[in-house]
Every structure is written in structure tokens, then in C-alpha cells.
N, C-alpha and C positions, 0 to 999 in steps of 0.2 A: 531272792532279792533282785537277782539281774534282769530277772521274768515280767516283775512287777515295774519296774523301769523302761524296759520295752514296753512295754503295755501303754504306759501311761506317753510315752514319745507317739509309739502307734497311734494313740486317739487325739494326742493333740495334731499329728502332721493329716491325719482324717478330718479333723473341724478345720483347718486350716484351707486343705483344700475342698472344701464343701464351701467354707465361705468366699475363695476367689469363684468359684463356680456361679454362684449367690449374682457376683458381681459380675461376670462375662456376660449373665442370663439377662441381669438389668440394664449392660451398657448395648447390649444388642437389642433390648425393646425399644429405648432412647434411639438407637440409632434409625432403624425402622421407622420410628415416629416422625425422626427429624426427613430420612428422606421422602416417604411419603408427604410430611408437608412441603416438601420444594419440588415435587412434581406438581403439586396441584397449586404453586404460587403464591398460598398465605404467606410465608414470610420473606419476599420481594426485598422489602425497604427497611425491615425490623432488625439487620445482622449489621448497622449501622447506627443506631438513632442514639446509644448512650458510648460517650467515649471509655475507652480502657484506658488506667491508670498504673496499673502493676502489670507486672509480667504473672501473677497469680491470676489478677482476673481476668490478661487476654488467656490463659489455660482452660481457665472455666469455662469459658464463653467455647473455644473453639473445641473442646474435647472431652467436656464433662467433668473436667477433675474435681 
């Protein structure tokens, strides 16, 4: 019984960290994206044009959440 409990702890804390990994791999393509566009300038004037209202949406905006 105690075997089959480990087991099942083992493969949830394995999907668990599979899926932050999922998300390290996604917020590192995003970031890539965003700094190669500000080398090359597209977006100059765009991290300004709609105002923030929450402290939720300035998170989004500035860090993906």
C-alpha cells in the first residue's frame, strides 16, 4: 500500500515539474521574441499607447503573467 502511494506522489511531483519546465521553455521563447524586437525597434512607441488600470494588467504587460 505504501509503494502504490509513493508511486502515485512520484508521478504527480514528475507532471508537475514537466509542466513548470513546459512554462520556463515558453516564457524564454517570449522573451527572446520580445528582446529581439527591441533591438530592431518595432516596438519604440507601442509599450505606451493603452493605459494600465490594475496592478494585474501592469503584470501582464510587463512580465507575462
Amino acid at each position: 500500500m505504501a509503494k502504490d502511494i509513493t508511486k502515485i506522489i512520484r508521478s504527480l511531483q514528475t507532471c508537475a515539474v514537466n509542466r513548470c519546465r513546459e512554462r520556463l521553455d515558453e516564457a524564454a521563447i517570449k522573451a527572446r521574441d520580445l528582446i529581439t524586437r527591441g533591438e530592431n525597434g518595432d516596438e519604440k512607441g507601442k509599450a505606451h499607447e493603452k493605459p494600465d488600470y490594475g496592478v494585474t494588467s501592469v503584470l501582464k504587460r510587463r512580465h507575462g503573467l
